[in-house]
C-alpha positions in Angstrom: 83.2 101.9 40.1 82.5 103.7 43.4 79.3 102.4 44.7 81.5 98.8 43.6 84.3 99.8 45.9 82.1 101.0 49.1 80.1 98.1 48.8 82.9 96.0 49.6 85.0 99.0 52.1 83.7 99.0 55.6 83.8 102.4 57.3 86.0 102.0 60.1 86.1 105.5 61.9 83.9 109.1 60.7 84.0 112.4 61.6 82.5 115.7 60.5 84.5 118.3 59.1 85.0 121.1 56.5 86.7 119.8 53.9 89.5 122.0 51.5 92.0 121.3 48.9 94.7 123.7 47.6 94.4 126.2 45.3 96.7 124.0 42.1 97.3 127.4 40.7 98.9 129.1 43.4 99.7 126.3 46.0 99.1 128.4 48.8 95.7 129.1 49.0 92.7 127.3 50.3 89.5 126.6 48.4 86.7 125.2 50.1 85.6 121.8 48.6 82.0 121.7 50.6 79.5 124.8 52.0 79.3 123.1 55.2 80.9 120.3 57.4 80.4 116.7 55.7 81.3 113.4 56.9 84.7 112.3 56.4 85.5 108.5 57.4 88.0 105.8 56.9 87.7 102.7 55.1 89.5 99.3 54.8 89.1 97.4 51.4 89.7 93.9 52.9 90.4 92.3 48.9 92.6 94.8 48.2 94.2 95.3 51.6 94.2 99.1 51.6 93.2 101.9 53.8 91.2 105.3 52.3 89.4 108.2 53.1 86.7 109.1 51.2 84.0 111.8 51.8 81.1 112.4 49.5 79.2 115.7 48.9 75.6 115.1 47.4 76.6 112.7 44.4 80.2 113.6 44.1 83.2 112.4 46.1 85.0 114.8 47.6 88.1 113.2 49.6 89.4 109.5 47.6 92.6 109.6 49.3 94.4 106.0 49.7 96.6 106.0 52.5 100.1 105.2 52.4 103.4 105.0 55.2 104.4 108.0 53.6 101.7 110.3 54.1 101.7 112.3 57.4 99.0 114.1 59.0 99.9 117.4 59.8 98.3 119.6 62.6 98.7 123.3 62.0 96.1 125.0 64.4 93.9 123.9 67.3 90.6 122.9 65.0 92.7 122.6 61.3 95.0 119.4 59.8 96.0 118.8 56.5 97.7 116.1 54.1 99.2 115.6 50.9 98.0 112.6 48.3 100.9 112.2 45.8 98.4 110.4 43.8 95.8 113.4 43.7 98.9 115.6 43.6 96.8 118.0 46.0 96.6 118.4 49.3 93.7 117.9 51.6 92.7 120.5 54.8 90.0 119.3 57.5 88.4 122.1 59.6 87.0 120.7 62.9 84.7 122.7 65.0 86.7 121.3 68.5 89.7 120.2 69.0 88.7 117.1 70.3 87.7 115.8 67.0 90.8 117.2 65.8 93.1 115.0 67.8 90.6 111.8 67.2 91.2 112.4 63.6 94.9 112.9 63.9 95.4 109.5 66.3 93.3 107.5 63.6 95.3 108.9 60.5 98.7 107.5 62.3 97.1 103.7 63.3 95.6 103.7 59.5 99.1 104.6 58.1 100.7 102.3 60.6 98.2 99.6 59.5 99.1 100.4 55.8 102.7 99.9 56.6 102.7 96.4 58.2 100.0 95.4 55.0 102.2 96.6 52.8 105.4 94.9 54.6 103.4 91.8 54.8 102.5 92.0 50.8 106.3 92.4 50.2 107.2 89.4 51.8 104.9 87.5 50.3 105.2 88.2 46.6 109.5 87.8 47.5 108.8 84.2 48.8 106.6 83.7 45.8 109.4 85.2 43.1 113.1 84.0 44.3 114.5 85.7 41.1 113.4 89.1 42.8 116.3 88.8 44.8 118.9 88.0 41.7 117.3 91.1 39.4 117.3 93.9 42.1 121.1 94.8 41.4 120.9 94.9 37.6 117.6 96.6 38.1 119.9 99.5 40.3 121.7 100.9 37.6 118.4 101.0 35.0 116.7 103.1 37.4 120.1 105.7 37.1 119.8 105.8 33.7 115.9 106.6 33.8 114.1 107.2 36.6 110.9 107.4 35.0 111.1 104.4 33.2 108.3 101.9 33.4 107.5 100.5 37.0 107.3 97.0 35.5 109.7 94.0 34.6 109.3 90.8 33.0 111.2 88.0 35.0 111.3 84.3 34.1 109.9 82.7 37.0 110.2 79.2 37.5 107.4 77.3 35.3 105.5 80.5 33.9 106.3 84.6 32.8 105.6 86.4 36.4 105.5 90.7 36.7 106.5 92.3 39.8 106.8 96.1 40.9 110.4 97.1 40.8 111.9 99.7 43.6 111.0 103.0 41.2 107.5 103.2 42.7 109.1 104.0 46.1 111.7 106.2 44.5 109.0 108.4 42.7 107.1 108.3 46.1 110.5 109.4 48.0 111.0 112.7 45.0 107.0 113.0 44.9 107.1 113.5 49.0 109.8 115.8 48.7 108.3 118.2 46.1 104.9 118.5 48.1 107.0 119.4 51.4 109.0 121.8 49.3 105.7 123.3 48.1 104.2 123.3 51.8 107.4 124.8 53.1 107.2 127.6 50.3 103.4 128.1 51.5 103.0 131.4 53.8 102.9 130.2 57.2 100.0 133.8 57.4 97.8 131.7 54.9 97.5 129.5 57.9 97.1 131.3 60.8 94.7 133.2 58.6 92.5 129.9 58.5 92.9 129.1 62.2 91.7 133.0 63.1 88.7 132.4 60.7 87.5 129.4 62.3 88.0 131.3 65.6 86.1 134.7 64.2 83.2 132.2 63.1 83.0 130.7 66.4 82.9 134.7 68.1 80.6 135.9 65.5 78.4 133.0 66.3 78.7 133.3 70.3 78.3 137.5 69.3 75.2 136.7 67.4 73.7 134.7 70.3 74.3 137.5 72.9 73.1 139.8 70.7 70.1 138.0 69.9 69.4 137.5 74.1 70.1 141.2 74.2 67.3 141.8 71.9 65.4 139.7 73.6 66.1 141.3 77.2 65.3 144.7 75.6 61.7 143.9 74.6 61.1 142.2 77.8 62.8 145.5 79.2 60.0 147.8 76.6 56.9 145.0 77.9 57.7 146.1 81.7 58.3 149.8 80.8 54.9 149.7 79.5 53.4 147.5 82.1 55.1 150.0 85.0 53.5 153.4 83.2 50.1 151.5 82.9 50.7 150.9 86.6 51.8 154.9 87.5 48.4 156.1 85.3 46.6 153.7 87.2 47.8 155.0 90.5 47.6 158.3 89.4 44.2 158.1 88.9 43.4 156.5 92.3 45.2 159.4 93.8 43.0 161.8 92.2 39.9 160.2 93.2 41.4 160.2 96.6 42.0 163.5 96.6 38.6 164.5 95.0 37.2 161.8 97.8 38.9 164.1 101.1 37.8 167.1 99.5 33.7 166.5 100.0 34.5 166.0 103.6 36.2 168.7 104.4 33.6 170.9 102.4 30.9 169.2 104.6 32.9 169.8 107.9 32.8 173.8 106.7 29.4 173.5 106.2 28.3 172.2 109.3 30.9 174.5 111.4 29.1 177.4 109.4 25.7 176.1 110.3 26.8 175.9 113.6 27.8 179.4 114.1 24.9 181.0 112.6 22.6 178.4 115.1 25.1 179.9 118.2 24.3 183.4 116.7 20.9 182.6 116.6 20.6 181.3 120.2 22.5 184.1 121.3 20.1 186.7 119.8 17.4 184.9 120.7 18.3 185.4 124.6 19.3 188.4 124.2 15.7 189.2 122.8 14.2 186.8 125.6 16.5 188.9 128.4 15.1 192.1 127.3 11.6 190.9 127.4 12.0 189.6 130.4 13.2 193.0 131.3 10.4 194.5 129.9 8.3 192.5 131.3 9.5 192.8 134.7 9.7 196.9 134.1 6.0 196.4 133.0 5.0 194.0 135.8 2.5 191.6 134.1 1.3 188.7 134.7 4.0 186.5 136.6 2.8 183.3 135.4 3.0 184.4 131.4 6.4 185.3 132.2 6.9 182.1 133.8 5.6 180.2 131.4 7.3 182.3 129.0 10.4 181.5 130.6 9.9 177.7 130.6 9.6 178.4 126.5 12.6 180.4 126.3 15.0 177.3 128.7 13.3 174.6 126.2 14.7 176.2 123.5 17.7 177.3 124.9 17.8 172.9 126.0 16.7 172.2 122.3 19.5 174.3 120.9 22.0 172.8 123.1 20.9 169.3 122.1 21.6 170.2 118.4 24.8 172.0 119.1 25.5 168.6 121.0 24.8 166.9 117.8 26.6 169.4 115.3 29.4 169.2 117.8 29.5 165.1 117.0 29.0 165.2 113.7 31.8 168.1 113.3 34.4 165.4 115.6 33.4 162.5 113.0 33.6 164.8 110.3 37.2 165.5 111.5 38.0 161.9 111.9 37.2 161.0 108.3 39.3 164.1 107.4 42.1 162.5 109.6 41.6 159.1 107.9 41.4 160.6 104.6 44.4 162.4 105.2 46.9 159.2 106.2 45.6 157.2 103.2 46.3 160.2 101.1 49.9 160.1 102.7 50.3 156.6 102.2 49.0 156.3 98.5 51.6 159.1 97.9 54.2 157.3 99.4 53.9 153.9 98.0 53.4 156.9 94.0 57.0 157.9 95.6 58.9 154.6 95.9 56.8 153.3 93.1 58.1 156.1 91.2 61.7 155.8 92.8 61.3 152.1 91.8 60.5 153.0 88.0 63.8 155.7 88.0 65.9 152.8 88.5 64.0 150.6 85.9 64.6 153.6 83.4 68.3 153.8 84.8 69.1 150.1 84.3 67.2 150.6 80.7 69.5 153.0 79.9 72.3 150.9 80.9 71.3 147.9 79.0 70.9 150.4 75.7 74.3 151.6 76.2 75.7 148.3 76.6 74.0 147.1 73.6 75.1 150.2 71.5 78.8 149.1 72.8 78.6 145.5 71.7 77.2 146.7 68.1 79.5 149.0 67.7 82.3 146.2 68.5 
């Protein structure tokens, strides 16, 4: 009979929702009627002139509510509403995840029971102007429905020309003691069981905003690890060019001893060699040979003396480039170890703001 009735129902407003009933044992607790939020939407049967709200779950319905003027949508937190279906005797809970929806819901619930009222107004007044003796029964029908109010809903009348049935007033009466009971048991119904639901809906929402932080937390952390990594790969790297550097500026200055030694053994040389050359000359001058040995002897002596002084000249240049390499050496020493220092002093407050981000982290879990 279902698929019969939605074939001929048109859906005339849905919404997504999680859908509960109350618990018939205890009346005051909810169970859930679907794991997650289904589609709940209203229909009009245009043959029968009613109004329903019917949501289905897989193969079985879960909402078959028919809407009547006396049913009254009730809005109890921010995201949660409820109704009662005499007809079901239970009572229906929608959890929305905004508010928005929640309102929508609420503003179509009161123009399909509005709409329910005037059809069923309408449907009075016809079947009166269809059965005049309606009219003539209704105060013998009174004190019957003293006597027994739960006698049958339907009366045989003589109508003019053929046997007619109508619907006497004890379907509205059983409504009016029906709609009483189910505010009596919503009234007796701990007002904690819901605020209980509305905190639950919000926990989910900050256990789901919670999870999402902690998952970009997570996230931040390992990027956090990947440039840790990254910056020590860096340091070693920079370490090692500083070592080179260092092995680099200490040839130099080795070389510049070297040649300052070689030097002063070549000035020591010199040096004893005119000493030896003065005190032949002496000699030789004591002795009084030949003047133009001595001369030429002489001319030996200033060529080598010349020759030496040319090579000092030359150790002297190569000792003043020797020292500028040294000097050049020396600032890009300096500066290699001051970009290791703010690099380092950079990597401090990477490791500081690491820390941080830990602690924060260890905070939230805790929390």
């Amino acid at each position: 009979m279902y698929p019969l009735h939605r074939e001929r129902e048109q859906p005339i407003f849905s919404a997504r929702a999680h859908v509960f009933q109350i618990d018939p044992a205890t009346k005051r607790n909810w169970l859930p009627a679907s794991k997650h939020a289904v589609t709940v939407s209203f229909f009009y049967d245009a043959s029968r002139n009613v109004y329903r709200i019917i949501s289905v779950g897989g193969t079985k319905a879960i909402i078959n509510s028919t809407i009547t003027p006396n049913m009254t949508f009730t809005k109890t937190s921010q995201k949660f509403g409820q109704w009662a279906d005499s007809r079901a005797n239970t009572v229906y809970g929608l959890g929305f995840s905004t508010e928005q929806q929640l309102q929508q819901f609420a503003e179509q619930f009161k123009e399909v029971k509005e709409a329910a009222r005037l059809a069923r107004e309408k449907s009075q007044e016809r079947y009166e102007l269809a059965n005049p003796a309606l009219n003539i029964a209704a105060p013998q029908l009174s004190q019957e429905l003293s006597d027994d109010r739960h006698s049958p809903p339907l009366l045989t009348v003589n109508g003019p020309g053929e046997e007619k049935l109508f619907r006497s007033k004890s379907a509205e009466v059983e409504l009016t003691v029906e709609k009483e009971r189910v505010k009596k048991m919503l009234s007796e119904g701990s007002m904690c069981e819901i605020n209980l639901e509305a905190e639950l809906f919000t926990l989910q929402d900050s256990n789901a905003k919670l999870v999402a932080a902690l998952q970009e937390a997570n996230g931040s952390v390992e990027q956090w690890k990947q440039q840790l990594a990254e910056y020590q790969e860096e340091t070693d790297r920079l370490r090692e060019q500083v070592s080179e550097l260092e092995a680099q500026l200490g040839h130099p200055a080795a070389a510049a001893h070297t040649d300052k030694e070689e030097l002063s053994r070549s000035l020591e040389e010199l040096e004893a060699l005119l000493s030896a050359k003065d005190q032949e000359i002496h000699s030789l001058r004591s002795k009084k040979t030949d003047v133009g040995e001595l001369e030429r002897e002489r001319e030996e002596a200033i060529q080598r003396l010349q020759e030496l002084e040319r090579r000092n000249t030359e150790l002297e240049g190569q000792i003043k480039s020797t020292e500028k390499t040294l000097s050049s050496s020396r600032e890009e020493q300096e500066k290699a170890e001051v970009e290791v220092r703010h690099f380092l002093e950079a990597l401090d407050v990477k490791i500081c703001d690491l820390n941080d981000l830990r602690q924060s982290l260890a905070n939230l879990v805790d929390k």
